[in-house]
Each structure stands twice: as structure tokens, then as C-alpha cells.
C-alpha positions in Angstrom: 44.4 -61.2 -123.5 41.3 -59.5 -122.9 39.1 -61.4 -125.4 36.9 -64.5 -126.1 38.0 -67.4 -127.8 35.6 -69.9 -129.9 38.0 -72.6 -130.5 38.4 -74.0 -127.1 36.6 -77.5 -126.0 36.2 -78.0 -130.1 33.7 -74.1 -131.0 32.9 -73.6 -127.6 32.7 -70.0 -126.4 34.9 -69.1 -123.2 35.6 -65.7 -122.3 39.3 -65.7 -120.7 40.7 -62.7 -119.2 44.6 -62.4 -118.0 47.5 -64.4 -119.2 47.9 -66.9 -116.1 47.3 -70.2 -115.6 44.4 -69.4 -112.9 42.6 -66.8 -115.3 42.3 -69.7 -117.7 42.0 -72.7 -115.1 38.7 -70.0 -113.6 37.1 -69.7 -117.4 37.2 -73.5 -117.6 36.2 -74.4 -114.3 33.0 -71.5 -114.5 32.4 -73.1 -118.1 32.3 -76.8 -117.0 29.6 -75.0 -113.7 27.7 -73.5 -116.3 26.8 -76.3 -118.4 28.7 -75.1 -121.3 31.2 -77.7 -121.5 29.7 -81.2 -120.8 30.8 -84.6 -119.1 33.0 -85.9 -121.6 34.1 -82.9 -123.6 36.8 -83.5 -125.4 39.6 -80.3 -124.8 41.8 -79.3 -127.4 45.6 -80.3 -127.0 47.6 -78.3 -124.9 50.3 -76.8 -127.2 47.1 -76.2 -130.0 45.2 -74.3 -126.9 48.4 -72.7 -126.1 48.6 -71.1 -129.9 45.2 -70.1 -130.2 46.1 -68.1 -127.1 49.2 -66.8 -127.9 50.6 -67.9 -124.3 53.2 -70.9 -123.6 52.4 -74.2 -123.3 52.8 -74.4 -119.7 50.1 -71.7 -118.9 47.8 -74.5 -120.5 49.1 -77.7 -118.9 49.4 -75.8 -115.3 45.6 -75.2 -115.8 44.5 -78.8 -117.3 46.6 -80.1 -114.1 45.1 -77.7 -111.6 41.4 -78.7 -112.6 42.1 -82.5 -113.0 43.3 -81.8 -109.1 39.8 -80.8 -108.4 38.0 -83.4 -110.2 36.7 -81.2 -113.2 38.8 -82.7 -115.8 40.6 -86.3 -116.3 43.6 -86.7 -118.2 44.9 -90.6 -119.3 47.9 -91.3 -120.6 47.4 -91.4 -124.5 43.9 -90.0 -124.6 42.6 -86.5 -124.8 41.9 -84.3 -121.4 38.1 -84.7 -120.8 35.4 -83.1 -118.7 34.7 -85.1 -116.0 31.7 -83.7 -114.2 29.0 -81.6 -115.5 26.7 -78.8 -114.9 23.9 -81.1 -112.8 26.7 -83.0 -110.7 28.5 -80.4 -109.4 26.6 -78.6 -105.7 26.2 -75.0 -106.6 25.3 -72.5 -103.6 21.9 -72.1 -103.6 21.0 -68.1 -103.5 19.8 -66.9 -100.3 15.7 -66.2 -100.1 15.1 -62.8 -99.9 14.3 -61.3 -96.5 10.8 -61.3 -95.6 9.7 -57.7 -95.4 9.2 -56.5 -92.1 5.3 -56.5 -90.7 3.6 -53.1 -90.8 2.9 -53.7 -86.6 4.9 -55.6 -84.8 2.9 -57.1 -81.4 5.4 -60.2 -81.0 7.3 -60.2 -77.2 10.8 -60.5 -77.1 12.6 -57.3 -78.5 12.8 -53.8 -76.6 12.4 -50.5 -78.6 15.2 -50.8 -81.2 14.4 -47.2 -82.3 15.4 -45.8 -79.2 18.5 -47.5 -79.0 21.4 -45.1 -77.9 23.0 -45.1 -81.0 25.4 -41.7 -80.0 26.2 -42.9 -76.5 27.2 -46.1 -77.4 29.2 -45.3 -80.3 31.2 -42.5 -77.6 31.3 -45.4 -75.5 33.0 -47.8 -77.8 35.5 -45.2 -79.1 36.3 -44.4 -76.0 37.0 -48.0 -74.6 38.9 -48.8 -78.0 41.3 -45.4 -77.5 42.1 -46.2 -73.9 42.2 -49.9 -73.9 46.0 -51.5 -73.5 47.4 -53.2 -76.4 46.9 -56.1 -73.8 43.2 -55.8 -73.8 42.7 -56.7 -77.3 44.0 -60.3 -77.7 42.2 -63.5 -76.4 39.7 -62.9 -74.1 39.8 -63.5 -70.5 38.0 -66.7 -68.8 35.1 -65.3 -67.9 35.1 -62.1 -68.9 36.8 -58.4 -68.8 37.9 -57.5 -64.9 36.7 -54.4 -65.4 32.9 -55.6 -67.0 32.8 -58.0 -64.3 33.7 -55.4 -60.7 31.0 -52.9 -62.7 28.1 -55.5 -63.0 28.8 -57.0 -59.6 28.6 -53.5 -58.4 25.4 -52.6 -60.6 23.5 -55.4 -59.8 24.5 -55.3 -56.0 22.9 -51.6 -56.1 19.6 -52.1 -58.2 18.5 -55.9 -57.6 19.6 -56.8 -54.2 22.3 -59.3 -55.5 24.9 -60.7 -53.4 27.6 -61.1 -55.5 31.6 -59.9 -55.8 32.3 -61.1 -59.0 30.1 -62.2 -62.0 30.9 -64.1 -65.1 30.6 -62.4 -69.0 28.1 -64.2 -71.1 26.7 -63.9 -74.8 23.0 -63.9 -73.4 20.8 -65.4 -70.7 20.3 -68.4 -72.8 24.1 -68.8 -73.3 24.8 -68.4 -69.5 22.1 -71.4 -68.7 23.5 -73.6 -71.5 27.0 -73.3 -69.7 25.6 -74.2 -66.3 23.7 -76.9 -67.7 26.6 -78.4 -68.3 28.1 -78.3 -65.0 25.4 -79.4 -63.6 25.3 -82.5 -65.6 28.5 -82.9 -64.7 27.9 -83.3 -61.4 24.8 -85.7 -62.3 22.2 -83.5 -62.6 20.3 -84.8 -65.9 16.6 -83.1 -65.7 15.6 -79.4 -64.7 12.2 -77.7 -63.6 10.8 -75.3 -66.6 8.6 -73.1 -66.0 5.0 -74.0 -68.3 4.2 -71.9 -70.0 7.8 -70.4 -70.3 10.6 -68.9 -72.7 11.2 -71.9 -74.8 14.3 -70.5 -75.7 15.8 -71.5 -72.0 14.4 -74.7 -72.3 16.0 -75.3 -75.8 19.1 -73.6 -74.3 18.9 -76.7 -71.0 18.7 -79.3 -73.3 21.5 -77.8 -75.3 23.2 -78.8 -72.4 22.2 -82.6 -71.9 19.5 -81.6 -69.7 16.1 -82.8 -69.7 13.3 -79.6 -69.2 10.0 -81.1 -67.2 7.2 -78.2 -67.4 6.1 -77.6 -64.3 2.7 -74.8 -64.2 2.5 -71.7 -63.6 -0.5 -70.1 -61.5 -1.3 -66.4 -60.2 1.5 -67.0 -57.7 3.7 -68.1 -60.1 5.7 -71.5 -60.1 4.0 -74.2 -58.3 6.7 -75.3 -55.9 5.1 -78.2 -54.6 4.7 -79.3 -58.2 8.3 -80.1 -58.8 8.7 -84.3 -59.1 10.7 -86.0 -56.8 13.7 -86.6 -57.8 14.4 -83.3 -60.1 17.0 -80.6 -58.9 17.2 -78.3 -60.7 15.1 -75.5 -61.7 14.6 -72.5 -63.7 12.4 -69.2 -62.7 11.8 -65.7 -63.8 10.3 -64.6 -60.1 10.6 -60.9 -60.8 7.9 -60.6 -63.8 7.2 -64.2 -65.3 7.5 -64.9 -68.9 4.4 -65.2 -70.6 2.1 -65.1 -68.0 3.0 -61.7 -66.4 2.8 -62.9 -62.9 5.5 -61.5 -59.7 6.4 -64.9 -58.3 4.6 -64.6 -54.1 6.5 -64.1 -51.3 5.1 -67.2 -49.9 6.6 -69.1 -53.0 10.0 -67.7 -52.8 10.4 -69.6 -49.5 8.9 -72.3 -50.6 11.8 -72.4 -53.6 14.5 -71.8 -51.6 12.7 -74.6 -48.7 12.4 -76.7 -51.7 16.4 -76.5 -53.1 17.8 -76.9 -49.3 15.5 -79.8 -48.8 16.6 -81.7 -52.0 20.4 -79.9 -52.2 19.1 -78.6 -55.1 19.8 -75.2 -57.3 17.8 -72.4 -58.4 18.7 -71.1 -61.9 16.9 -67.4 -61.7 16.2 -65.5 -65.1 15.5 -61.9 -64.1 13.8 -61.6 -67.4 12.9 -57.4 -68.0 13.1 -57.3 -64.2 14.4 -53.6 -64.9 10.4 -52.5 -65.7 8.1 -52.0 -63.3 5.8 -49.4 -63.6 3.7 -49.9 -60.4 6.1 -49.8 -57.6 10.3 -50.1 -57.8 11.2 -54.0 -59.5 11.1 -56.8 -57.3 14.7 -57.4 -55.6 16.6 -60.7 -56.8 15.8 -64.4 -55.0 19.9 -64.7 -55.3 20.0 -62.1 -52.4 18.1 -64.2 -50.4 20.4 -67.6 -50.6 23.6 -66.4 -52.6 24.8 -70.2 -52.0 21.7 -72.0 -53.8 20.8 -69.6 -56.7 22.5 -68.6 -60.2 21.3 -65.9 -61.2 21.4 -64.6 -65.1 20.6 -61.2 -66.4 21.7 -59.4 -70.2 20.9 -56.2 -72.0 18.8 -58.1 -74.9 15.5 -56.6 -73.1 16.6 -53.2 -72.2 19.3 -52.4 -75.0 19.6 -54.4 -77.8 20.1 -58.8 -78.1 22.4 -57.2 -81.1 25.3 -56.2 -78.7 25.6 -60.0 -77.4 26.4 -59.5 -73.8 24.9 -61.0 -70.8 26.2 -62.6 -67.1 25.9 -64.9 -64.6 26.5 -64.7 -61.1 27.2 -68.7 -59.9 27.8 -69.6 -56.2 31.0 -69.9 -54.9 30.7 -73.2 -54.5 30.1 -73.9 -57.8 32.6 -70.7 -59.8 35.5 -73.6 -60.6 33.1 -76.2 -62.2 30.9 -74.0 -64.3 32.8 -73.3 -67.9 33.4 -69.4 -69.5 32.8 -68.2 -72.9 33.2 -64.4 -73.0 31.7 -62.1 -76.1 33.7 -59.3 -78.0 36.2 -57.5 -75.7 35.5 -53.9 -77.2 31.8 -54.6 -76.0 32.4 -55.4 -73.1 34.7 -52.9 -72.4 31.9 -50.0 -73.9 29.2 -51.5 -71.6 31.6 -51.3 -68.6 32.1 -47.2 -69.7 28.4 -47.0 -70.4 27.3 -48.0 -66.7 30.0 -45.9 -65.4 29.6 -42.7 -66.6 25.8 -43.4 -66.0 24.2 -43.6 -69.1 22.9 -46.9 -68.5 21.0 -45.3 -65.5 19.3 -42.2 -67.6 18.2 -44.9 -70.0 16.9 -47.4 -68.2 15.1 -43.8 -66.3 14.2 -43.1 -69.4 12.7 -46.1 -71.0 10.7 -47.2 -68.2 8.7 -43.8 -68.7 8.5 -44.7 -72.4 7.3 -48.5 -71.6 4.8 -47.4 -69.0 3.0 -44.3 -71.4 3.5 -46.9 -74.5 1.5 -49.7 -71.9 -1.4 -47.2 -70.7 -1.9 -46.2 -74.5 -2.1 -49.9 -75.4 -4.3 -51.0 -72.5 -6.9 -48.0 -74.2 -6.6 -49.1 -77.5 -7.6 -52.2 -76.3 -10.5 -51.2 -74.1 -13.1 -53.1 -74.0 -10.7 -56.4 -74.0 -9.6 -58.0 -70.6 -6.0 -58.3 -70.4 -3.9 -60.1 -67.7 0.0 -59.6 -66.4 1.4 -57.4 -63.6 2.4 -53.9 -64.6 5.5 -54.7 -65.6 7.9 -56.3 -68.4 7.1 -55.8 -72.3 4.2 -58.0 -73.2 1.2 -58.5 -72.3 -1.5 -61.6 -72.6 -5.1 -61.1 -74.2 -7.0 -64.6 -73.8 -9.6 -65.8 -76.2 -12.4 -67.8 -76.7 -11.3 -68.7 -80.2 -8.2 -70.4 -81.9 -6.0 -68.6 -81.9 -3.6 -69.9 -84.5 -6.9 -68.7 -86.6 -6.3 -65.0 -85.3 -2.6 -65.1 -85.5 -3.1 -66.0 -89.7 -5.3 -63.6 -90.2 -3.8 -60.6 -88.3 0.1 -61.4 -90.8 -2.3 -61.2 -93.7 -3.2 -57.4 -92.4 0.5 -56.6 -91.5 0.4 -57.4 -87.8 2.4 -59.7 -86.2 1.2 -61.8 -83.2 2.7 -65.2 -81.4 -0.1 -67.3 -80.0 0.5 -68.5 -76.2 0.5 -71.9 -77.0 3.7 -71.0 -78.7 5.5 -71.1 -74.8 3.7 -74.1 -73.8 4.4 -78.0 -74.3 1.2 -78.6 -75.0 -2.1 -76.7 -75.9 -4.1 -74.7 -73.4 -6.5 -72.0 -73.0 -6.5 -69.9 -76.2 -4.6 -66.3 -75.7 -1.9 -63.9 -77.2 1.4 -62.8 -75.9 1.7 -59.0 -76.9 4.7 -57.5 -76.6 4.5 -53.6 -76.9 8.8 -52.9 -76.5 9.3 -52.9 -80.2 5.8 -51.1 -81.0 6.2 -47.7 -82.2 4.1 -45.2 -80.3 2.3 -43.8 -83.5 0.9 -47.1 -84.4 -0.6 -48.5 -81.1 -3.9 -47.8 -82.4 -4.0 -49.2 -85.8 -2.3 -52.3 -84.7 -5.0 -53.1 -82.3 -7.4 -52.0 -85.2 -6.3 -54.7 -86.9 -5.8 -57.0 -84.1 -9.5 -56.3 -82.9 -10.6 -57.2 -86.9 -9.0 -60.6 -86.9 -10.5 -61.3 -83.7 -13.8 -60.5 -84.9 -13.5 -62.0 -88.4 -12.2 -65.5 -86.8 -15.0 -66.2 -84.4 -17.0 -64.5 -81.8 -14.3 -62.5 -80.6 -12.2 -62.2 -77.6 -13.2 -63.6 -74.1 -14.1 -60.6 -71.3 -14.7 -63.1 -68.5 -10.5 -64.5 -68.8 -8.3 -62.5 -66.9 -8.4 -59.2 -65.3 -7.1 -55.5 -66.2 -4.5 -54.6 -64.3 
């Protein structure tokens, strides 16, 4: 019954296909979507609809009762089925916008080089942890993570940040790791945490996420001032290592003071070692966890250095604290490939690898750039370039030219000196010039052009 019919709903044209109940209850329903068939439509009787279709009666009334079911149609005793609803009362999905095309240059912070990902050693990795894997392996997760995942990391980061740690907990991310401490720490009547300002506003949204209330406390060329914390607050979260945006390698002065500060108030440090893996100076700065195992979380993830695609991060918690904070472990199979990537060390010779990339990819940008005063240790991803001008102005003009930028005030709570975060991870090495072309004509054509007394080159 491959064919259209015109004398169903009274000369309207429905295109049926199949000899079911559902084929015809689907042409009616998508007719009635459509618009063809309007509220109040009269429908032709069921053994008449059933004859014009050469199929038994019950095919027809199966369908008339299936669609009265769902609202499309109402049937009263005596009367003729209707339509019920119409074309403009009935939700339809709206279609999904097209995906913005990708910028030419991409100088926003946040990604690592995605075209360097280790596309063959990962896939060797995850075929290998899906052969050997027990049946066992591949239901629910565990609590907190794979065994194995968890003795690797614990060994890992024991070995190349200084933590002190025999176990670690599997997250989806750093901000999924602070969301689920945030909520043992409210638990335990901690309502308000220390944010860094300016910061990773994704941590903060990730704090209140957890019932937590962030108060921005600033950043200087030491990093977080300690003695800036309000009374009463116990809680706070740091990226000491290489501070998100403003570059800076938290002092050693102020890493006492931190710890000081949470024995003082029987407080808790929650440590982000944000791209703590790139240091191109001197070897990374070891973990404040190491120093006081008993006051400091400390959260960590592959989103900087392999890919936020893969989903997988950790938390170390004190002991005190492992049976209060809850778990929510990512795919198995991942976790299980990561665990065989660190082993057989091909985590390692990339990490090797990229921070030789990330430092050549830096020195070319910090050319390009020349004259322009830039501050931020040599370290991390990004990059800031204050201004003298709006920079919301610069930012608008530069996504007109292809070239992404993120202003700072964009990791702030409130407006500051003007600048740019650039990040240079996701850059490709070929276009570091003409994206600072371009960056260095939208400073010029918004106002007098970038500060040189802001800042110093590092």
C-alpha cells in the first residue's frame, strides 16, 4: 500500500505507506504536525477509510484510538472523529543552529594542542585495555574509580609533583572533583570559599555548584594574598604552581603563610595544579599537598596536557576527610587506557615532548609580539598582554578578522586594568605570526594601542 490517497480527512492528500495500524496512525499524526489537517477536521468513518484502503476496519479504528490516546484526535459517542490540535499548538523541535565556524586564529586560554593529540597511542592504549580487561571490569563502575587508574596516578603524581598520597580518587575534570568536595565541605558547615581574583571562573561556578559561596580574594606578583582571606572563611581555592590568568608562581613565603593560615582557622586548601606539567624555565614547581598531606586536596586532569575530550581527572582528599567526600567515576575503558598509557610511558615522552613544543611555540609568540610587554612566568599556556584601551573594543574587532581573544576581565568579578589572556596551546605553529598581525591591527585600529609601561617580559 505504497501509494497516496486523496480521500482521507474529506480531499485531503496523505501519503501512507505499509498496511499497519502505526503506518497510518504516523501519516495522520505527521499530517495533523504539518498543518495539513486542521483543529476540527472532520475524518472520514472508519469502515469508509478502511475501503478506500483496501485494509480491515480494525487497522483504521486501532489508529483513530492510538492518536485520540495522544491528544491528536477526539472521538464522541455519536459524532465524527475530529482533529483536536493543530499545526501552531503542537511544540515542534526547533532545528539545531548551525555550528559557528571555527576562527581562522585561535588566541583563547584553555585548550592544549589538539593537533598533536596522540591519536595512535591512545587508540593502542584503548584496544589494549578493552582486550585484557575481565568481563568484571566492564559493569558499574567502582566508587571512586578503577584500582588500577588510581595505584598508577598515586604513583605518578608521588614521582613528578611531590604529592603525598597512596590512593587518589577518579574524576571527570578538576571542576568535577571541586564540585564534589564542595559538597562535603558544606556538609560539614562550610558555606563560603576563597577564590582566587582574577581566576578560572569555571571553579568558581563549579563551588557554587556545590552550595558554596566563592569570595574573590586578589591576586598580586606573589600570588594569593593570604592575609586577604576574611575572617570567618575556610576554605580556599589556589593554583600555586602557575596561576590562572595572571601567570604568577605562588612565593615561598605565601605557601607558609597558606598552610599558617588553614592550621590557624582548621581550615582546608583546595589546590588546582592547573598546567603545572609546563615549565620551561626550570623543572615545575612541586605540589603544596606535599607540604601538609592533612590540610590540602589537591586536583589535577589531563584537559591541559591531553585532551578535556577524554573526561578524566582526580583528586587526592586527606585521609581524614576520604569517607565524607562523594565519587563519581568517568568511562571504565578510559580509565583503564590512561592507566596503560602512564605505564608503558607514553604519557612521559609526551608530556617530554610537548613541553619542547609549548616552550618554541612561546619564544615564537613572544617575537611576534615584540615590541609589546607581556607578563606571566615561563610557564602554563597563556599568556597576558595589558592595554591601555578597552579591551572588549579589541576583542570585537580582532573576531571580525578571524582571531579569537578573551578579554581579562572575563576571569574577574568585576572590571579592572584593561588586558588579554592569550593562550598559545591550541595555536598552530604556522600561524603565530599572522595571528598577532591581526591582533596588533585591532589594537591599533581601537585606540592608541597597547600599554609598554604594564607588565614586564619574561
Amino acid at each position: 500500500m505504497s501509494r497516496s490517497q486523496t480521500n482521507l480527512g474529506w480531499d485531503v492528500l496523505l501519503a501512507v505507506s505499509g498496511p499497519g495500524a502505526d503506518q497510518l496512525a504516523r501519516a495522520l499524526r505527521g499530517a495533523i504536525r504539518d498543518g495539513v489537517l486542521r483543529k476540527g477536521a472532520t475524518l472520514p468513518p472508519s469502515r469508509r477509510l478502511a475501503g478506500d484502503l483496501q485494509c480491515s476496519r480494525w487497522v483504521v479504528t486501532q489508529a483513530y484510538a492510538q492518536l485520540v490516546a495522544e491528544g491528536y484526535l477526539e472521538a464522541r459517542a455519536g459524532s465524527a472523529t475530529r482533529v483536536h490540535c493543530w499545526a501552531d499548538e503542537i511544540w515542534r523541535p526547533v532545528p539545531p543552529k548551525p555550528a559557528a565556524p571555527p576562527p581562522r586564529y585561535d588566541l583563547a586560554p584553555g585548550l592544549p594542542d589538539l593537533r598533536a593529540f596522540p591519536r595512535k597511542r591512545w587508540s593502542d592504549a584503548v584496544r589494549d585495555a578493552l582486550s585484557t580487561a575481565p568481563h568484571t571490569d566492564l559493569g558499574i563502575p567502582a566508587a571512586g574509580g578503577h584500582p588500577r587508574l588510581r595505584t598508577v596516578l598515586a604513583e605518578f603524581l608521588h614521582r613528578t609533583r611531590g604529592a603525598v598520597t597512596n590512593d587518589v580518587l577518579i574524576s571527570q575534570g578538576v571542576c568535577h572533583g571541586v564540585t564534589l568536595v564542595g559538597r562535603a565541605l558544606h556538609a560539614e558547615g562550610i558555606t563560603r570559599i576563597a577564590v582566587e581574583e582574577p581566576g578560572w571562573t569555571k571553579v568558581w561556578r563549579a563551588a557554587e555548584d556545590a552550595g558554596l559561596e566563592p569570595v574573590p580574594v586578589p591576586v598580586d606578583a606573589d600570588g594569593l594574598r593570604v592575609e586577604d582571606i576574611p575572617a570567618g572563611v575556610r576554605a580556599v581555592v589556589v593554583t600555586p604552581a602557575h596561576q590562572f590568568p595572571s601567570g604568577v608562581v605562588l612565593s615561598p613565603e605565601r605557601r607558609a603563610a597558606l598552610l599558617s593560615w588553614a592550621r590557624d582557622v582548621d581550615g582546608v586548601i583546595l589546590e588546582d595544579d592547573y598546567d603545572a606539567d609546563f615549565r620551561y624555565d626550570r623543572k615545575p614547581v612541586g605540589t603544596v599537598q606535599g607540604m601538609d598531606p592533612r590540610r590540602v586536596f589537591l586536583f589535577g586532569s589531563v584537559s591541559k596536557t591531553l585532551s578535556p575530550a577524554l573526561g578524566i581527572g582526580w583528586y587526592v582528599v586527606p585521609p581524614q576527610w576520604i569517607d565524607r567526600v562523594p565519587t563519581a567515576a568517568p568511562s571504565v575503558v578510559n580509565q583503564l587506557a590512561l592507566a596503560t598509557f602512564i605505564e608503558r610511558g607514553s604519557y612521559h615522552r609526551y608530556l617530554r615532548a610537548a613541553r619542547l613544543r609549548y616552550r618554541a611555540r612561546r619564544d615564537a609568540l613572544l617575537e611576534a609580539l615584540d615590541p609589546l610587554a607581556v607578563s606571566g612566568a615561563a610557564a602554563g599556556l597563556h599568556l597576558v598582554l595589558p592595554l591601555d584601551i578597552d579591551a572588549s573594543e579589541v576583542v570585537d574587532h580582532a573576531a571580525g578578522q578571524g582571531l579569537k581573544l578573551v578579554s581579562l576581565d572575563a576571569y574577574r568579578t568585576r572590571p579592572g586594568d584593561p588586558g588579554l589572556v592569550l593562550g598559545y596551546g591550541n595555536l598552530a605553529d604556522s600561524s603565530v605570526a599572522d595571528a598577532v598581525a591581526v591582533l596588533k591591527d585591532s589594537i591599533g585600529r581601537s585606540g592608541s594601542g597597547s600599554s609598554r609601561r604594564r607588565g614586564c617580559r619574561p
